[in-house]
PyMOL Python script that loads the backbone (N, CA, C, O; Angstrom):
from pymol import cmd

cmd.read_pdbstr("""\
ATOM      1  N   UNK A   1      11.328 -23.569 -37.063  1.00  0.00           N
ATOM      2  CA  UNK A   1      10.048 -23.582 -37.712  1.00  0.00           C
ATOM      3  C   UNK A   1       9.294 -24.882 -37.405  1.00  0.00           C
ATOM      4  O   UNK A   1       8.125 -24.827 -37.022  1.00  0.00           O
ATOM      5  N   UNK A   2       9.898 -25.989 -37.554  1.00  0.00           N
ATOM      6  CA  UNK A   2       9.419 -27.013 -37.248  1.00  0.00           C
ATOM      7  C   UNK A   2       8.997 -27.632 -35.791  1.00  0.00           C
ATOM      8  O   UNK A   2       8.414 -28.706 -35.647  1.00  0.00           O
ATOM      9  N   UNK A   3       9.491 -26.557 -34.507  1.00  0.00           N
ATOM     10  CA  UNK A   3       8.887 -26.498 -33.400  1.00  0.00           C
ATOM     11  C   UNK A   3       7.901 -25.800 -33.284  1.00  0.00           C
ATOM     12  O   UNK A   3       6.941 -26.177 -32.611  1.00  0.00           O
ATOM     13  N   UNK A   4       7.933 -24.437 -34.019  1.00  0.00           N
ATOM     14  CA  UNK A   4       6.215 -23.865 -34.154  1.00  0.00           C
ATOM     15  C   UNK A   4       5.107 -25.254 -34.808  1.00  0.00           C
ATOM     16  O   UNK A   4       4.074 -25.606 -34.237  1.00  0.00           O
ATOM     17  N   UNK A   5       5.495 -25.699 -35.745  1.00  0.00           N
ATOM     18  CA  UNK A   5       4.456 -26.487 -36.795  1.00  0.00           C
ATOM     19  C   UNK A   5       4.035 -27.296 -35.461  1.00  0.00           C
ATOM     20  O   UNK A   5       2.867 -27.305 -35.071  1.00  0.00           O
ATOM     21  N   UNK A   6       5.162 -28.031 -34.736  1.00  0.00           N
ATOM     22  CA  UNK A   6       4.473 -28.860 -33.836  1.00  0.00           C
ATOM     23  C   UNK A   6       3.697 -28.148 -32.599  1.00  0.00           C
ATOM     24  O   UNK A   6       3.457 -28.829 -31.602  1.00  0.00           O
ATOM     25  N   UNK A   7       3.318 -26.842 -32.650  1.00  0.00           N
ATOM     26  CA  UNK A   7       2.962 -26.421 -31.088  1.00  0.00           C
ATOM     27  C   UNK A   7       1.328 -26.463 -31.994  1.00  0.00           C
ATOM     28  O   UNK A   7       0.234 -26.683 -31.474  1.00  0.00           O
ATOM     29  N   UNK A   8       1.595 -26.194 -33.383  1.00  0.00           N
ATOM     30  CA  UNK A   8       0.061 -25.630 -33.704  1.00  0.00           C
ATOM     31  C   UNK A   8      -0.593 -27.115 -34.200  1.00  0.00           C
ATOM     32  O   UNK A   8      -1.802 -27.261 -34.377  1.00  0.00           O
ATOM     33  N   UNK A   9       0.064 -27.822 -34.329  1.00  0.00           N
ATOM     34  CA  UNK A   9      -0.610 -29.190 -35.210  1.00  0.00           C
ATOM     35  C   UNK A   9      -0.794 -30.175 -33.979  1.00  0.00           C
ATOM     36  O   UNK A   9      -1.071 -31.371 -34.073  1.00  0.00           O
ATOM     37  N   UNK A  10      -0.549 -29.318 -32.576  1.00  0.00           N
ATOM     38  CA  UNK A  10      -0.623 -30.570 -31.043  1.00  0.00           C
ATOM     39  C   UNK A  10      -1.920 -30.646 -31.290  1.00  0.00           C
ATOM     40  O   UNK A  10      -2.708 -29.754 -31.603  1.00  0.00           O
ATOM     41  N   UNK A  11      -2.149 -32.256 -31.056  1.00  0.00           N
ATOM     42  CA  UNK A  11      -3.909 -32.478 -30.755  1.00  0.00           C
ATOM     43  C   UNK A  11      -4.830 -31.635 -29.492  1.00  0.00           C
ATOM     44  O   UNK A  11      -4.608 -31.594 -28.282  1.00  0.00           O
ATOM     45  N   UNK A  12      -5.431 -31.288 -29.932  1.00  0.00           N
ATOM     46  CA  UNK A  12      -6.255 -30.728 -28.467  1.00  0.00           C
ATOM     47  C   UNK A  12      -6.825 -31.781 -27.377  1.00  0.00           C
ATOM     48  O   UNK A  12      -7.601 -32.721 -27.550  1.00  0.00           O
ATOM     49  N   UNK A  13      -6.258 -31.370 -26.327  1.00  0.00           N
ATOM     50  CA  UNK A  13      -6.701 -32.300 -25.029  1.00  0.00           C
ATOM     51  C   UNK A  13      -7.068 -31.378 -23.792  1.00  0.00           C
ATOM     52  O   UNK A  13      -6.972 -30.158 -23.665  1.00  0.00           O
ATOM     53  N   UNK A  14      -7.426 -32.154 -23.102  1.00  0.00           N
ATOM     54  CA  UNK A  14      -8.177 -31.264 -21.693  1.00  0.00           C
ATOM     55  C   UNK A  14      -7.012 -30.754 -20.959  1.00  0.00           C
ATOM     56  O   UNK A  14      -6.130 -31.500 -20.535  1.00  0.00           O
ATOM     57  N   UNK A  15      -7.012 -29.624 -20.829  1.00  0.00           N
ATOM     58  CA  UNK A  15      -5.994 -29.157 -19.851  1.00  0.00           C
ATOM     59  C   UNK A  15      -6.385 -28.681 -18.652  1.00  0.00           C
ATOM     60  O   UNK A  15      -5.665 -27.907 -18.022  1.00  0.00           O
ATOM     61  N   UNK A  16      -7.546 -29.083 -18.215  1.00  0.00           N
ATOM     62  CA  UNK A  16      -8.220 -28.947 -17.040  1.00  0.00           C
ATOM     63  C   UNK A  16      -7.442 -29.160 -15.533  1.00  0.00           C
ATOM     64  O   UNK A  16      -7.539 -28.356 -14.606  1.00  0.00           O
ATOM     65  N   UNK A  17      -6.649 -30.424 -15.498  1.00  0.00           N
ATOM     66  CA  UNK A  17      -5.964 -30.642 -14.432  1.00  0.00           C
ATOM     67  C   UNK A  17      -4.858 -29.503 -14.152  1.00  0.00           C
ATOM     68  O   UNK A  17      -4.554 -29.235 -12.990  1.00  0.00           O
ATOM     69  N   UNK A  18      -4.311 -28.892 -15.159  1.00  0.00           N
ATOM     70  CA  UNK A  18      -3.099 -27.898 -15.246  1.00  0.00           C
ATOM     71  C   UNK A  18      -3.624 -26.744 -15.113  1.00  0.00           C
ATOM     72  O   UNK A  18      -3.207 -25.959 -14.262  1.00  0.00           O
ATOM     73  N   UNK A  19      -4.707 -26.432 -16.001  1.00  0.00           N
ATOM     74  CA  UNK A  19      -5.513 -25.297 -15.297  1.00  0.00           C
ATOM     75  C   UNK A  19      -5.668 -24.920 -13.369  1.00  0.00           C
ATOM     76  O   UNK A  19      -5.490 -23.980 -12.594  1.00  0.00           O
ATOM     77  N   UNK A  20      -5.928 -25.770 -13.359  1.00  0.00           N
ATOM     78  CA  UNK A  20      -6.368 -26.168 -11.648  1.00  0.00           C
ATOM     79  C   UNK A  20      -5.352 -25.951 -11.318  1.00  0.00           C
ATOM     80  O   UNK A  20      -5.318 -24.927 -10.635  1.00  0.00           O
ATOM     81  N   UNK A  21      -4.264 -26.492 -11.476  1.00  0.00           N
ATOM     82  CA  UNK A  21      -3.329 -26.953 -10.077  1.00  0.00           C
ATOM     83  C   UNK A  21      -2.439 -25.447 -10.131  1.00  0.00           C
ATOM     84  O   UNK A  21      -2.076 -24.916  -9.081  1.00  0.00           O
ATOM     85  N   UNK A  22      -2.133 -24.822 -11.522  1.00  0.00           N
ATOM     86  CA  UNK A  22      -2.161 -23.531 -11.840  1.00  0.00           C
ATOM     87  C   UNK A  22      -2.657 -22.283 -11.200  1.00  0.00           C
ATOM     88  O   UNK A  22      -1.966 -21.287 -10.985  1.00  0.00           O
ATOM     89  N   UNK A  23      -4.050 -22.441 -10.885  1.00  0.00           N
ATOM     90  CA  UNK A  23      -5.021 -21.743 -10.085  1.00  0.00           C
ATOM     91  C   UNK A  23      -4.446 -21.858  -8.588  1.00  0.00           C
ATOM     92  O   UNK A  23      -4.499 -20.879  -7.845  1.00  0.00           O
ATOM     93  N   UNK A  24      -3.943 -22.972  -8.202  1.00  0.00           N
ATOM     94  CA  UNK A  24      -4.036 -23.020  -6.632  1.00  0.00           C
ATOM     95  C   UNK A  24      -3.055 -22.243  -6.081  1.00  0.00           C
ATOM     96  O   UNK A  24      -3.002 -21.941  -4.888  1.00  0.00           O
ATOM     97  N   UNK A  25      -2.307 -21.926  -6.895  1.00  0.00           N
ATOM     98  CA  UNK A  25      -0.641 -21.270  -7.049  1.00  0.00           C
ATOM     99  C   UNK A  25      -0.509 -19.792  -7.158  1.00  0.00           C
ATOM    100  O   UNK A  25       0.501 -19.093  -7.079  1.00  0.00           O
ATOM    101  N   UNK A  26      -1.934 -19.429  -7.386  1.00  0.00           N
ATOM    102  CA  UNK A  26      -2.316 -17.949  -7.647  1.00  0.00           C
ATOM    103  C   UNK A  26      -2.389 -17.365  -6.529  1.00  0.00           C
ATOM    104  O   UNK A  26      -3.289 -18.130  -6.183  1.00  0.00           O
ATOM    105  N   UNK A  27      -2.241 -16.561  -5.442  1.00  0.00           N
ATOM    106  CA  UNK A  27      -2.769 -16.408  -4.230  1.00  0.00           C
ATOM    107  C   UNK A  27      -3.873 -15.448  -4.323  1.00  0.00           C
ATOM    108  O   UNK A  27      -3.657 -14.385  -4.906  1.00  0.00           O
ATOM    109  N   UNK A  28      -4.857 -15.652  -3.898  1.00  0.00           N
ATOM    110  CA  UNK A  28      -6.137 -14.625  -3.624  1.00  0.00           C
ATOM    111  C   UNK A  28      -5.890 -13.445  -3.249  1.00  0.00           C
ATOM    112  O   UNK A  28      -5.038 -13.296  -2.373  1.00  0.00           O
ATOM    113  N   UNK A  29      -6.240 -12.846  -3.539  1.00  0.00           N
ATOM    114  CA  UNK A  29      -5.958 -11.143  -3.391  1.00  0.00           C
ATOM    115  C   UNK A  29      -7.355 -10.474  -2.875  1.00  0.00           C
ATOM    116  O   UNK A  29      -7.364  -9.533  -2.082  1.00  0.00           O
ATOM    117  N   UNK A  30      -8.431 -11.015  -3.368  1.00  0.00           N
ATOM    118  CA  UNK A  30     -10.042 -10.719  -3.178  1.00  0.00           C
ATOM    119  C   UNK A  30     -10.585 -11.889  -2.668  1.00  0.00           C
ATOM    120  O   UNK A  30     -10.314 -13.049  -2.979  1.00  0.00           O
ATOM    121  N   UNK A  31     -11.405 -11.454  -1.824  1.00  0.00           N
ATOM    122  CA  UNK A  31     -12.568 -12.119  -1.174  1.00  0.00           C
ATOM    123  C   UNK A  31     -13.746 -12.931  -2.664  1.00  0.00           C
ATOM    124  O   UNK A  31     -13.596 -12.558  -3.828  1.00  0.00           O
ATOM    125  N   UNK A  32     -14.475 -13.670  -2.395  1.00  0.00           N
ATOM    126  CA  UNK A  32     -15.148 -14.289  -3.262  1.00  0.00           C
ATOM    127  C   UNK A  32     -16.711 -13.151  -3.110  1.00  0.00           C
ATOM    128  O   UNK A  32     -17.435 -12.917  -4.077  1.00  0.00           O
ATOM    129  N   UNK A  33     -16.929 -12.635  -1.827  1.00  0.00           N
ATOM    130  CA  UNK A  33     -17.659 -11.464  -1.898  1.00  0.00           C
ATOM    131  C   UNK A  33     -17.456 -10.342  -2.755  1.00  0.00           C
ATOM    132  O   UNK A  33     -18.418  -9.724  -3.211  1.00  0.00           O
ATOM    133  N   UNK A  34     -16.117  -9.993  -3.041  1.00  0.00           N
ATOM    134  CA  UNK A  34     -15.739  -8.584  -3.908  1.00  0.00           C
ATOM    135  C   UNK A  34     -15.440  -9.124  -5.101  1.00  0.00           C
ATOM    136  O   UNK A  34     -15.203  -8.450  -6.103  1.00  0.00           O
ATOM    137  N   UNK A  35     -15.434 -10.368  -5.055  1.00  0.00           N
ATOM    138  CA  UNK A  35     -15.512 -10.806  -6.884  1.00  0.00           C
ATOM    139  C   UNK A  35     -16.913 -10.980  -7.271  1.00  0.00           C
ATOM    140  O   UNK A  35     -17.313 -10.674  -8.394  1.00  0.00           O
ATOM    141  N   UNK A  36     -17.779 -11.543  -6.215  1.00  0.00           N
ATOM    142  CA  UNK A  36     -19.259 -11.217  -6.760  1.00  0.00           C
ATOM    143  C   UNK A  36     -19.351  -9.607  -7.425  1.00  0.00           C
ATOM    144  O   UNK A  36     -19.602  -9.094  -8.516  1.00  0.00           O
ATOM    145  N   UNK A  37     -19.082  -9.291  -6.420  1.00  0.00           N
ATOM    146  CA  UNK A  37     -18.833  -7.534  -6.716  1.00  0.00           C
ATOM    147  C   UNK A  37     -18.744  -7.091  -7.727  1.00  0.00           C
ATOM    148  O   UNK A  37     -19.738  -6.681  -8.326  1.00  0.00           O
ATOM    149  N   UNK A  38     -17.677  -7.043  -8.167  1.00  0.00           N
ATOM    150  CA  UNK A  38     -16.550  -6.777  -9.370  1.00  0.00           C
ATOM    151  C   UNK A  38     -17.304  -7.552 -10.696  1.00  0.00           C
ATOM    152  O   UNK A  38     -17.064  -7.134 -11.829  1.00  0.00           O
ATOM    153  N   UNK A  39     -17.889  -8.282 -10.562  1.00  0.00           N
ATOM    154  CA  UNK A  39     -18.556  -9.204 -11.686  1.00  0.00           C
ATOM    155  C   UNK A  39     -19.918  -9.088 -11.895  1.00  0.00           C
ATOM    156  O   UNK A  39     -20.533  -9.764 -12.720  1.00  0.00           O
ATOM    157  N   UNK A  40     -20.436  -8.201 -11.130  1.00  0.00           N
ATOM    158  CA  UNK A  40     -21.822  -8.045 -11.581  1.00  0.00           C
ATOM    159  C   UNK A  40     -22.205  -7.269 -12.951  1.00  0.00           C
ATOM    160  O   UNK A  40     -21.405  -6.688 -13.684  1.00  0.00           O
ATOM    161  N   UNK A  41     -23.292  -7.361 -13.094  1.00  0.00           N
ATOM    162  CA  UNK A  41     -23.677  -6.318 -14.252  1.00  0.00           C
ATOM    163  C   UNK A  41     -23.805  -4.634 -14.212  1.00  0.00           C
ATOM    164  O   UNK A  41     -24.657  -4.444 -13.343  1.00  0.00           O
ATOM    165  N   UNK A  42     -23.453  -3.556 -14.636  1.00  0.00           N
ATOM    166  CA  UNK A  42     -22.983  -2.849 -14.273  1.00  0.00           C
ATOM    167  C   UNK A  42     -24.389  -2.058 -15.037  1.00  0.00           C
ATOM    168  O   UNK A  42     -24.650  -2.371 -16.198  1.00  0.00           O
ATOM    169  N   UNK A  43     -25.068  -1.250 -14.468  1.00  0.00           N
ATOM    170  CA  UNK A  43     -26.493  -0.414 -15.289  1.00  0.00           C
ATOM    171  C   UNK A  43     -25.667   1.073 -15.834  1.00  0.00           C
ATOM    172  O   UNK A  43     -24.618   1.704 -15.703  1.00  0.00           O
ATOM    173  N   UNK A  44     -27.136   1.086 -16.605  1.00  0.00           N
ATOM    174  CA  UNK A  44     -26.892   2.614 -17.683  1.00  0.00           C
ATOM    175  C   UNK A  44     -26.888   3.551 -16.408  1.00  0.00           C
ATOM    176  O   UNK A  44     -25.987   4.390 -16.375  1.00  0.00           O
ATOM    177  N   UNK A  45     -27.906   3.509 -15.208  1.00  0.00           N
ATOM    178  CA  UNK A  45     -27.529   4.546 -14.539  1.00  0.00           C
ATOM    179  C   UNK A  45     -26.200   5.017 -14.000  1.00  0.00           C
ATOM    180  O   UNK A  45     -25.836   6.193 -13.993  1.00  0.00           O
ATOM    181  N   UNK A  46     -25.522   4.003 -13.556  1.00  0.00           N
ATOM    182  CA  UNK A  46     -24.516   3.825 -12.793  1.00  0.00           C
ATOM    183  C   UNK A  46     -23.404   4.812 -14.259  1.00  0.00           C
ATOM    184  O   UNK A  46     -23.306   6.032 -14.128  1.00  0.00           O
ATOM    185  N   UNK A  47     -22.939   4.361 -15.071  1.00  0.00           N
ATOM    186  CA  UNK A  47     -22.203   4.284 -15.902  1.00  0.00           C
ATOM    187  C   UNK A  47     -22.409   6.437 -16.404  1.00  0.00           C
ATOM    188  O   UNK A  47     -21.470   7.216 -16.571  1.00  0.00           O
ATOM    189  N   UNK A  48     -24.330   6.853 -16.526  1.00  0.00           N
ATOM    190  CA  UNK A  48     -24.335   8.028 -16.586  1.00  0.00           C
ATOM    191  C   UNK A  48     -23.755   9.060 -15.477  1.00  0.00           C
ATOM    192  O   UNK A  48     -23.167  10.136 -15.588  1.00  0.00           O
ATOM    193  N   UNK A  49     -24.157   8.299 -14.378  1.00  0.00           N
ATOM    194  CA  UNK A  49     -23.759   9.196 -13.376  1.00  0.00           C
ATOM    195  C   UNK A  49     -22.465   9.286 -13.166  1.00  0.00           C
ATOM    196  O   UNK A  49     -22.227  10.439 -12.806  1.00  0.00           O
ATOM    197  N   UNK A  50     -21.316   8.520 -13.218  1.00  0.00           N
ATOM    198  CA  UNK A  50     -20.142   8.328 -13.228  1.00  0.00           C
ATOM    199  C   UNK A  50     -19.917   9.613 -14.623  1.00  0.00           C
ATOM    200  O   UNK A  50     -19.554  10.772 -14.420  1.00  0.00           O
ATOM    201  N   UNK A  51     -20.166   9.158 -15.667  1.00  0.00           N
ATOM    202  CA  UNK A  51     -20.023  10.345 -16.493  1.00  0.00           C
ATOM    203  C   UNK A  51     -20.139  11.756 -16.486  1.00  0.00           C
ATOM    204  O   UNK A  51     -19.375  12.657 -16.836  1.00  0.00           O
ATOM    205  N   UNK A  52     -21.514  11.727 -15.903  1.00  0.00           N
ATOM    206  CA  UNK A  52     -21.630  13.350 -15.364  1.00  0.00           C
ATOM    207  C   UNK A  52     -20.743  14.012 -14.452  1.00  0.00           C
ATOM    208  O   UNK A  52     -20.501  15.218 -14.510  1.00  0.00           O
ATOM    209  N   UNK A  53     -20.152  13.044 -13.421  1.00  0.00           N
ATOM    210  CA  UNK A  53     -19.077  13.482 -12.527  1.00  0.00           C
ATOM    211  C   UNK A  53     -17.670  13.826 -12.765  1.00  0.00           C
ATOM    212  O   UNK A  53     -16.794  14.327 -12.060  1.00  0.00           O
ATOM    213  N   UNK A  54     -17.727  13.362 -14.093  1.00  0.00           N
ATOM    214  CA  UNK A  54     -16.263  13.268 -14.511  1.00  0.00           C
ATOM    215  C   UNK A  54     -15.877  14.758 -14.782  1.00  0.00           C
ATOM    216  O   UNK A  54     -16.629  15.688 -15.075  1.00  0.00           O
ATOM    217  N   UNK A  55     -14.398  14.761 -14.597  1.00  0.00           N
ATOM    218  CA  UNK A  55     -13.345  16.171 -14.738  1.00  0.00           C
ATOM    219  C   UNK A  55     -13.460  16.695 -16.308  1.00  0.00           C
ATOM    220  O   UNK A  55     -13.197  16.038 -17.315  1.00  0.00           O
ATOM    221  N   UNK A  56     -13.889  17.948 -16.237  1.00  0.00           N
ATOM    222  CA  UNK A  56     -14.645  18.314 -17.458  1.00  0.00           C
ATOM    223  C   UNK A  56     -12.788  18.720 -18.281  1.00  0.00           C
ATOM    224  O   UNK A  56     -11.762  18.894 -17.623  1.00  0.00           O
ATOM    225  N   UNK A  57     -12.899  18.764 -19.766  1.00  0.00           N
ATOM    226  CA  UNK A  57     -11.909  18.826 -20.968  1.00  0.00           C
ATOM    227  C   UNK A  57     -10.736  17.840 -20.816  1.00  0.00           C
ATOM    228  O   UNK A  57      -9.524  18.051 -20.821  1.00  0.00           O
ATOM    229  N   UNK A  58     -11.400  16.772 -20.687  1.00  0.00           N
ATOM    230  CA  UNK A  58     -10.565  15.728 -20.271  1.00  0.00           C
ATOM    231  C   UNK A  58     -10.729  14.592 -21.716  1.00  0.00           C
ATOM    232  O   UNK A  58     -11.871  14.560 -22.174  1.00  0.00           O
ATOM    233  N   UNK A  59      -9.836  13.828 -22.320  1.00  0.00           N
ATOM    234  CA  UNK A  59     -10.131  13.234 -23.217  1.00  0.00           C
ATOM    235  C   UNK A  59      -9.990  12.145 -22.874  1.00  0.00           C
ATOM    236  O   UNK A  59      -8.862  11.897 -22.448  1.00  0.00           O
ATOM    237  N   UNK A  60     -11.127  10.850 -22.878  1.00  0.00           N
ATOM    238  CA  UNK A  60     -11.195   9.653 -22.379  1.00  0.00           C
ATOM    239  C   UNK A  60     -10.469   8.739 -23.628  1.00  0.00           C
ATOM    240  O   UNK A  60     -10.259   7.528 -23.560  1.00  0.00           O
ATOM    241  N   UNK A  61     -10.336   9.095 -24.094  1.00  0.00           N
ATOM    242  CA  UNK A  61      -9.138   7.473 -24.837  1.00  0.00           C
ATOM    243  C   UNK A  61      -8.488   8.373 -26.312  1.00  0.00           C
ATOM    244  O   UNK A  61      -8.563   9.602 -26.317  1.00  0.00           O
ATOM    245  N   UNK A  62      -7.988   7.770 -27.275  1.00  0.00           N
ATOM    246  CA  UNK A  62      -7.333   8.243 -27.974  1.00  0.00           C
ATOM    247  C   UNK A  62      -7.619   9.182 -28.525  1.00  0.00           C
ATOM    248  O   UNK A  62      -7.020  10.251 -28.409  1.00  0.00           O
ATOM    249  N   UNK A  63      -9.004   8.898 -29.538  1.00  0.00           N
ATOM    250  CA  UNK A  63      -9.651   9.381 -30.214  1.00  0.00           C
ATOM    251  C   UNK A  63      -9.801  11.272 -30.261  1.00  0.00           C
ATOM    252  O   UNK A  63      -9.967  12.009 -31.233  1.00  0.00           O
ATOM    253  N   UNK A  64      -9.668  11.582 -28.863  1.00  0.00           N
ATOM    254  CA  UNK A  64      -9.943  13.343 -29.094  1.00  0.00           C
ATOM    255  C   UNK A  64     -10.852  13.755 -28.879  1.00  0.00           C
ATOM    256  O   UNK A  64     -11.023  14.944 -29.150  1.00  0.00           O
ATOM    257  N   UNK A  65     -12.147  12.812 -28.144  1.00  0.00           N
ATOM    258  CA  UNK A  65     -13.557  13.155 -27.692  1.00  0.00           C
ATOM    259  C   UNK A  65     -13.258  13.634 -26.305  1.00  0.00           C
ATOM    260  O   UNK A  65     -12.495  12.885 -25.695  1.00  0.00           O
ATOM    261  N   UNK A  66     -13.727  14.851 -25.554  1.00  0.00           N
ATOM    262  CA  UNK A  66     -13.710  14.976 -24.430  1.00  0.00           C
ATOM    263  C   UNK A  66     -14.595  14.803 -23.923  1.00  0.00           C
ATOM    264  O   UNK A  66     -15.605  14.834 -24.627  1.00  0.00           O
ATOM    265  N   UNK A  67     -14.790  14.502 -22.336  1.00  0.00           N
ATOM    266  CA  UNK A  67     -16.039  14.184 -21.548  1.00  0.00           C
ATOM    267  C   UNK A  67     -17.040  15.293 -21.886  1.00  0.00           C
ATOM    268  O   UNK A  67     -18.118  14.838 -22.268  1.00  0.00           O
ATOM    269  N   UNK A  68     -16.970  16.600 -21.847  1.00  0.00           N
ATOM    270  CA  UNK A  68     -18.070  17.156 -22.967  1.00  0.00           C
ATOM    271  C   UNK A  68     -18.915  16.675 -23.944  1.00  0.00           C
ATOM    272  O   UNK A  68     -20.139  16.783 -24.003  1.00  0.00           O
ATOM    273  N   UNK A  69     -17.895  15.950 -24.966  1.00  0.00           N
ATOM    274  CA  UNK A  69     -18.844  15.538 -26.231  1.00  0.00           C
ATOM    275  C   UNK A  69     -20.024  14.255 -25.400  1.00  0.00           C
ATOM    276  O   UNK A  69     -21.164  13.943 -25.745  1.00  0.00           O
ATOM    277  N   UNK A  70     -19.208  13.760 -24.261  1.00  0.00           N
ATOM    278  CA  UNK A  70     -19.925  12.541 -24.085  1.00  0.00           C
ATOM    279  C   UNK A  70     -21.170  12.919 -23.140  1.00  0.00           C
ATOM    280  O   UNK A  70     -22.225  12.290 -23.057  1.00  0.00           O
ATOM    281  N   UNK A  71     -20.870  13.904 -22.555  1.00  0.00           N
ATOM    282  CA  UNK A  71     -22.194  14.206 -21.606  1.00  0.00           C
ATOM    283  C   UNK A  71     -23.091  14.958 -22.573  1.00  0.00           C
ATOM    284  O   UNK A  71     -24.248  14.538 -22.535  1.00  0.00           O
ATOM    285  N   UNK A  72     -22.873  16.002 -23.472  1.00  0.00           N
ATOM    286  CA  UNK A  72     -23.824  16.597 -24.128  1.00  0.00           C
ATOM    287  C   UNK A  72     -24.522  15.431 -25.289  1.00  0.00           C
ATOM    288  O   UNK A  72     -25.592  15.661 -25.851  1.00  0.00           O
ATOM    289  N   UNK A  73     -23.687  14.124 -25.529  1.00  0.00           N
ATOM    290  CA  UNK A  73     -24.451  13.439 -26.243  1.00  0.00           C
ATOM    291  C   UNK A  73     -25.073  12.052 -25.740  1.00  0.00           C
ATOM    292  O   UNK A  73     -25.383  10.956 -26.207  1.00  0.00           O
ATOM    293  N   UNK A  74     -25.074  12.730 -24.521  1.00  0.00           N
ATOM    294  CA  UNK A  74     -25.563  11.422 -23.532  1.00  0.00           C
ATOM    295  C   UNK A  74     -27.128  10.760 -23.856  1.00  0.00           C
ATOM    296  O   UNK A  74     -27.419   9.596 -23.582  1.00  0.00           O
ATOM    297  N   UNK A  75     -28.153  11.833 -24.554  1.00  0.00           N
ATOM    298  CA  UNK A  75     -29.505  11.334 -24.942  1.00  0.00           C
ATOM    299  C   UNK A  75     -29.112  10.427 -26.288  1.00  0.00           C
ATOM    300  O   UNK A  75     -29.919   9.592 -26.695  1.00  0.00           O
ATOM    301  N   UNK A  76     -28.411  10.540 -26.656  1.00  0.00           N
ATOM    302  CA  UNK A  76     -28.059   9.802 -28.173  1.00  0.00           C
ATOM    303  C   UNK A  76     -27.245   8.487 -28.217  1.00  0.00           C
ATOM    304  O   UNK A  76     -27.463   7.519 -28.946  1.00  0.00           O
ATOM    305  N   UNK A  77     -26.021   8.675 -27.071  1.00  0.00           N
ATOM    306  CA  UNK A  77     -24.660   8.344 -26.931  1.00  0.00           C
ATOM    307  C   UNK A  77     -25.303   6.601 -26.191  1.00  0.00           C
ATOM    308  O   UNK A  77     -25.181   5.427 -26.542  1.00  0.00           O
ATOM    309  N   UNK A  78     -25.872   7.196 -25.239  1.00  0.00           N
ATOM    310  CA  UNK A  78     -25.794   6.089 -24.296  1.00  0.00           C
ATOM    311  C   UNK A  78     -27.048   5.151 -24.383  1.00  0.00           C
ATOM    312  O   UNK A  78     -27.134   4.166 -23.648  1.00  0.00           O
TER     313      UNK A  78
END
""", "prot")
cmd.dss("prot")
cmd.show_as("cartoon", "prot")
cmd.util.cbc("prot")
cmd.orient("prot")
């Protein structure tokens, strides 16, 4: 217990250098072009049309909504 108390009561300091040297150790996998990419802002069009394409009675996450509910409530939804 008394090694937790000390991890949470450590003073805060820059961990900037460890960050870094951390980073260099990572190997790149992507170009700095396809991370522009990947990081842009993503529009309502883009996001509808992707929807409309999608494999119809399909349920996108837990909940029990199928891509149905989401395209027929796409004037409301989105």
């Amino acid at each position: 217990m008394n090694y937790q108390k000390g991890i949470l009561t450590e003073p805060e300091r820059d961990r900037g250098e460890e960050i870094e040297y951390i980073c260099k150790e990572i190997p790149r996998l992507i170009t700095n072009e396809q991370n522009k990419a990947l990081m842009r802002e993503v529009t309502m069009e883009e996001v509808e049309e992707i929807l409309m394409n999608m494999r119809k009675n399909k349920a996108l996450g837990p909940d029990g909504y199928t891509v149905e509910f989401f395209q027929a409530g796409w004037y409301f939804l989105g």
